[in-house]
C-alpha positions in Angstrom: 137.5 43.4 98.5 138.0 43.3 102.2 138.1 46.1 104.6 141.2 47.1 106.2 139.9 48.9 109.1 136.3 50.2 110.4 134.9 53.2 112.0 131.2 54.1 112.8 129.3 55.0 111.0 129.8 58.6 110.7 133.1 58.2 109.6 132.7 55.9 107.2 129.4 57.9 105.6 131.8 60.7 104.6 133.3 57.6 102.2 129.7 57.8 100.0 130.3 60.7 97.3 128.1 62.6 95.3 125.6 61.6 94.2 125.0 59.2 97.0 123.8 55.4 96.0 122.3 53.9 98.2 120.6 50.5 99.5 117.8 50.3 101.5 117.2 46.7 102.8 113.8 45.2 103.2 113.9 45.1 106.7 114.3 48.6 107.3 111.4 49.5 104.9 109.3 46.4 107.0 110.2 48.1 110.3 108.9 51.4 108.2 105.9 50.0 107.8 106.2 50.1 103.7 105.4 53.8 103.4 105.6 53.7 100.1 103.4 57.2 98.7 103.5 58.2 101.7 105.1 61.6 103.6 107.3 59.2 105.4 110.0 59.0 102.0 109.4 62.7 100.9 112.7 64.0 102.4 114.1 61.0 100.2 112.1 61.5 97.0 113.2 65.1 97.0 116.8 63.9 97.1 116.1 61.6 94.0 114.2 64.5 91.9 117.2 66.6 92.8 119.6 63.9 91.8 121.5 63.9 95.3 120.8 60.2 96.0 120.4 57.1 93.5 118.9 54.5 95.3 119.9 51.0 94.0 117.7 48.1 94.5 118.6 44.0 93.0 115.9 42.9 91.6 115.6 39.6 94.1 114.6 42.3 96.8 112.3 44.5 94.5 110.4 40.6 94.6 110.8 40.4 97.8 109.5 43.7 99.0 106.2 42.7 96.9 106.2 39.7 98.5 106.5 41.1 101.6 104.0 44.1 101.3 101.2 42.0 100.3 101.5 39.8 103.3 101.1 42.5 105.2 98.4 43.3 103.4 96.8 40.1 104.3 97.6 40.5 107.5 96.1 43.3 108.1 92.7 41.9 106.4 92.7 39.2 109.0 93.5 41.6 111.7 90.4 44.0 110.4 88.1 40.7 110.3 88.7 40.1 113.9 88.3 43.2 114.9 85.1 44.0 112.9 83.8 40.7 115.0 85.0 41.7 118.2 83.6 45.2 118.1 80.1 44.5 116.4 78.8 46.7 119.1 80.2 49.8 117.3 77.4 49.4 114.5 75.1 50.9 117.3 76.8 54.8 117.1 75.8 57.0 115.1 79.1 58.7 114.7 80.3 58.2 111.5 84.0 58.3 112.0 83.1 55.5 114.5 81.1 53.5 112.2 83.7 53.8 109.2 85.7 51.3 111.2 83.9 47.8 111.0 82.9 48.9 107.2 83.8 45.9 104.8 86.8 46.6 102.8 87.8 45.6 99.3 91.2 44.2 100.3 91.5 42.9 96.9 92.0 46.7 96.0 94.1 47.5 98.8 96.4 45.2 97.5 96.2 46.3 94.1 97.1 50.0 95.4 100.1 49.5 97.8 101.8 47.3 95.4 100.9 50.4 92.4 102.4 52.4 95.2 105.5 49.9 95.3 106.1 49.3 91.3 106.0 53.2 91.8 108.9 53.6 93.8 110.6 51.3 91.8 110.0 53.7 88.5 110.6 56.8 89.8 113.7 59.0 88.6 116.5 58.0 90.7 115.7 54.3 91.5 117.4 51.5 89.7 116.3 48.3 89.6 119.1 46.0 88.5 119.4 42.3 87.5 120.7 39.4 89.7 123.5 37.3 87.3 123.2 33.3 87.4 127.1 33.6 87.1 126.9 34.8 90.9 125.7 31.4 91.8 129.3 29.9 92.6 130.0 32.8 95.0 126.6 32.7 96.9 127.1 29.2 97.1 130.7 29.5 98.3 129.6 32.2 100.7 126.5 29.5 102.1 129.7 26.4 102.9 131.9 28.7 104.1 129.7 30.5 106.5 130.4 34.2 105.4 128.2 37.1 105.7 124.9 37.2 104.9 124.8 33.1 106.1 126.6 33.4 109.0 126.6 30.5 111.5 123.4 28.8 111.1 123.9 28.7 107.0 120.6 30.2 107.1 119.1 29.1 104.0 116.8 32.3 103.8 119.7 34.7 103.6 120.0 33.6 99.5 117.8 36.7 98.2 120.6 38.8 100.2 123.5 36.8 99.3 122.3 37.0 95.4 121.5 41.2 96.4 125.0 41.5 97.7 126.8 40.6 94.5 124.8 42.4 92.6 125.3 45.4 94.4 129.2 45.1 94.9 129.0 44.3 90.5 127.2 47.8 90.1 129.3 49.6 92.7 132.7 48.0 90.9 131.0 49.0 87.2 130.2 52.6 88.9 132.8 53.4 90.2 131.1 54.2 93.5 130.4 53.2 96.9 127.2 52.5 98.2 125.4 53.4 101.3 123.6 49.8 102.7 120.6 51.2 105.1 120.1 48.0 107.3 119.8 46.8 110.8 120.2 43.1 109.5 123.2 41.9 111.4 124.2 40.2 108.7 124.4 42.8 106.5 126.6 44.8 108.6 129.0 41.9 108.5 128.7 42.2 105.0 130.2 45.8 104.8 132.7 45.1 107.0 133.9 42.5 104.4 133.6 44.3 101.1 134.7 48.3 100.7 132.2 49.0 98.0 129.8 48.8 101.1 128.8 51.1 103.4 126.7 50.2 106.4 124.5 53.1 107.1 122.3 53.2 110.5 118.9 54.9 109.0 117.7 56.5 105.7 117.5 60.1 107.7 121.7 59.7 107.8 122.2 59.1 104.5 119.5 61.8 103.0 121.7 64.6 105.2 125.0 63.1 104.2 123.5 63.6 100.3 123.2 67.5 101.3 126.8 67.7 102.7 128.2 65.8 100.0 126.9 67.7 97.1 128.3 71.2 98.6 131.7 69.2 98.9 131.4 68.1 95.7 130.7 71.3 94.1 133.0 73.7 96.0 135.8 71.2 94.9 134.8 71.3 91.1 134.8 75.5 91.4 138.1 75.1 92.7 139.3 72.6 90.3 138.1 75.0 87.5 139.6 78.0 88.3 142.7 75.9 87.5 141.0 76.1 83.8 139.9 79.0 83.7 142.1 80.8 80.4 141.6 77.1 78.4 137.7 77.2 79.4 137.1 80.6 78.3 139.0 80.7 75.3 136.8 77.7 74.6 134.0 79.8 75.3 134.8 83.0 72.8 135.4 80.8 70.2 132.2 79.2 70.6 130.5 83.0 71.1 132.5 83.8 67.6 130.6 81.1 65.7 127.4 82.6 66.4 125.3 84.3 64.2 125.4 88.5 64.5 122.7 91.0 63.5 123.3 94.9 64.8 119.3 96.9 65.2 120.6 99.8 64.2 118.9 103.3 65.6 117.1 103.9 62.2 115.2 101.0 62.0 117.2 98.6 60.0 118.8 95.3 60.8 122.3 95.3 60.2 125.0 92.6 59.0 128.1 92.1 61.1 130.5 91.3 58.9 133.5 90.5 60.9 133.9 90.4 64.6 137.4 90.3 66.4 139.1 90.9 69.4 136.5 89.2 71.5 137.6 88.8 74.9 135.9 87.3 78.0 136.0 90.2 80.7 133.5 88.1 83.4 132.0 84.7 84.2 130.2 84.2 86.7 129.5 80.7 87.0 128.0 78.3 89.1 127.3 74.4 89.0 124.0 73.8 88.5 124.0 69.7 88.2 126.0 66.9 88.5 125.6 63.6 86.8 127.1 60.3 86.1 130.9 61.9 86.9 129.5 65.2 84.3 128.9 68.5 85.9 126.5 71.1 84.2 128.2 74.7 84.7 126.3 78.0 83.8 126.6 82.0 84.1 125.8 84.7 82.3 129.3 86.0 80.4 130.1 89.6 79.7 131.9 89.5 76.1 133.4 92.5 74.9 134.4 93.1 71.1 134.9 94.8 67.9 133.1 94.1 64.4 132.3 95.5 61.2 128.7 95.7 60.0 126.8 96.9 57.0 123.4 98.3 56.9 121.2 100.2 54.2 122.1 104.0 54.5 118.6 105.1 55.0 120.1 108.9 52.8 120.5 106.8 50.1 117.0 105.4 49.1 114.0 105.8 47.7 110.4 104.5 47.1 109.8 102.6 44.1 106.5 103.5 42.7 105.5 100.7 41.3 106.1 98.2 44.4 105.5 101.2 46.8 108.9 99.8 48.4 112.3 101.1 49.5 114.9 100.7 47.4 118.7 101.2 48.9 121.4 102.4 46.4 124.0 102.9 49.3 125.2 101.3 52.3 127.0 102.2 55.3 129.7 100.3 56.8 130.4 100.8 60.1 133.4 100.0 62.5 131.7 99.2 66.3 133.1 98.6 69.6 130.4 96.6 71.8 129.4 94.5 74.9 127.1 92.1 75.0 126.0 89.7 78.0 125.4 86.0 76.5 124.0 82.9 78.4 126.5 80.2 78.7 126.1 76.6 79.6 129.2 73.9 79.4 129.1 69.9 80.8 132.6 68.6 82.4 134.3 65.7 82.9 134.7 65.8 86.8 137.3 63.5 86.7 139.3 64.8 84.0 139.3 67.6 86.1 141.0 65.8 88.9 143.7 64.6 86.8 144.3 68.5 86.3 142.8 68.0 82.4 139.8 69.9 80.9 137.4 67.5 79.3 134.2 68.9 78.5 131.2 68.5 76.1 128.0 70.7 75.3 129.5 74.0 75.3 126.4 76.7 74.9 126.4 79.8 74.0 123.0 81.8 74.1 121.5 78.6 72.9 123.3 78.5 70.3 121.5 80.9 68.1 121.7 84.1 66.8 123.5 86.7 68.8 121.6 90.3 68.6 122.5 93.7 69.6 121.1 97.2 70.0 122.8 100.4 69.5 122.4 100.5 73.1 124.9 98.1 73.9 127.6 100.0 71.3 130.2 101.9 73.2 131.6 103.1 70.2 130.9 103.3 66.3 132.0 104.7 63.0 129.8 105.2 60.5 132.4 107.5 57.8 132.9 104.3 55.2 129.5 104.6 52.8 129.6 102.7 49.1 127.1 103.6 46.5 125.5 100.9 43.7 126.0 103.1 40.6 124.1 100.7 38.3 
């Protein structure tokens, strides 16, 4: 799909939503000097551990990045060999640190450990690697005779990896759903984004881990809002779930009570917040303040006594009680963002208190009537 119109790149940034995918050519990570491991990416690995950024790389520039790294890496081997022959006459200082610098070097291990250090990256939670398609073929080809971006004029022949990386990335962005961020200072992939809306040209990394920030506080103050549109359907949701749960009363003299019935349960506050968004799913929590009445039954401890062959209590009478109560419950629910957007409630993983048990003290009783006893005759 072609563009329509461009801005710079600040305007069009505010086009990548949350969570931001992004692109980061191999030139940008060459002029980076590979610092892959290194401090250099930590703003950006933090983004990808918090799920703010996906980064999205075709697997024809994974290769290529390799490739790339462990030229440099021989490179730099030649580079220390002339230098370890033109300054001999270090060997002569005593200073260590001096010394260290004309030592031989295992570049055999070097290389082994910058491309770990790569294949890293590549694994780490946040990064996709995804496959080229030989069906993409007739468009790269297409793109090579008619000239158009990443070829350009010259047809250059060494623009294929790109060519093969750009249909691959407008494929995922078009399966997605998204946009994504391209972090390049190739000109030809700047033409590229100018020819396709699923692509954003982006001018360095630094932009696009702040836009990531912005974007997820855009993103989240729109899904509070959009929820408070839900709020009696969503809450209602979330008594019903609280009713399903398990109830056990401690009563004041030591025994554990069963709640036979509860009723009237009613929601009185929520405060929620959203905690995680994910593949168009946001993860909402709070701690809910649930007020309600029940009927329990517990052992009236007047009615008992001690068998003397077991040495046990034995109950003969049981109180039944009629409770008014609060209790404060953890509550965790996953929904549909876009549902949300189409002024529908679709959600999934509705929990309450982990789902277990619900238990509560005598404490947490505001009122209680004990009058109803029954007695076991037999």
């Amino acid at each position: 799909m072609k563009k329509t119109q461009n801005g710079d790149d600040a305007d069009q940034l505010s086009e990548l939503s949350y969570p931001v995918h992004v692109f980061i050519d191999t030139s940008t990570l060459e002029k980076m000097k590979f610092p892959f491991g290194l401090p250099h990416l930590q703003s950006l690995m933090d983004r990808l551990d918090a799920g703010d950024i996906r980064v999205v790389i075709p697997d024809v520039i994974a290769c290529e990045i390799r490739e790339h790294v462990s030229k440099d890496v021989t490179k730099a081997k030649r580079a220390h060999a002339t230098f370890r022959k033109d300054a001999a006459i270090l060997r002569m200082s005593n200073d260590p640190d001096i010394a260290v610098l004309i030592t031989k070097v295992d570049w055999e291990a070097v290389r082994k450990a910058t491309l770990t250090a790569v294949d890293g990256f590549f694994k780490a939670p946040g990064v996709e690697v995804i496959p080229i398609h030989g069906d993409d073929a007739e468009g790269v080809f297409a793109d090579y005779f008619a000239r158009r971006a990443p070829f350009g004029e010259g047809k250059k022949k060494s623009e294929f990896p790109d060519s093969f990386a750009m249909k691959g990335l407008l494929r995922y962005a078009q399966a997605k759903g998204c946009r994504i961020g391209v972090v390049s200072e190739d000109g030809d992939w700047q033409a590229a984004c100018k020819n396709h809306d699923e692509l954003i040209h982006c001018s360095s990394l630094e932009q696009v881990v702040d836009h990531s920030q912005t974007a997820e506080a855009e993103l989240h103050s729109e899904i509070r809002k959009l929820l408070d549109h839900h709020s009696a359907k969503l809450e209602l949701a979330v008594v019903n779930s609280f009713l399903d749960r398990g109830f056990f009363w401690n009563s004041d003299e030591g025994y554990d009570a069963d709640v036979v019935e509860i009723y009237d349960a009613e929601l009185e506050s929520w405060p929620r917040s959203v905690i995680a968004t994910e593949e168009g799913w946001a993860d909402i929590a709070g701690y809910a303040d649930i007020h309600f009445r029940a009927t329990a039954s517990y052992p009236d401890p007047d009615s008992c006594f001690r068998d003397p062959d077991t040495k046990e209590l034995v109950f003969f009478g049981h109180v039944h009680a009629t409770l008014v109560s609060r209790v404060t419950v953890q509550v965790r629910v996953r929904v549909n963002v876009e549902s949300l957007r189409r002024n529908e409630l679709k959600f999934k993983e509705l929990i309450v208190e982990d789902d277990g048990d619900i238990w509560f003290s005598e404490d947490e009783i505001e009122e209680i009537d004990t009058d109803n006893e029954d007695y076991d005759t037999n």
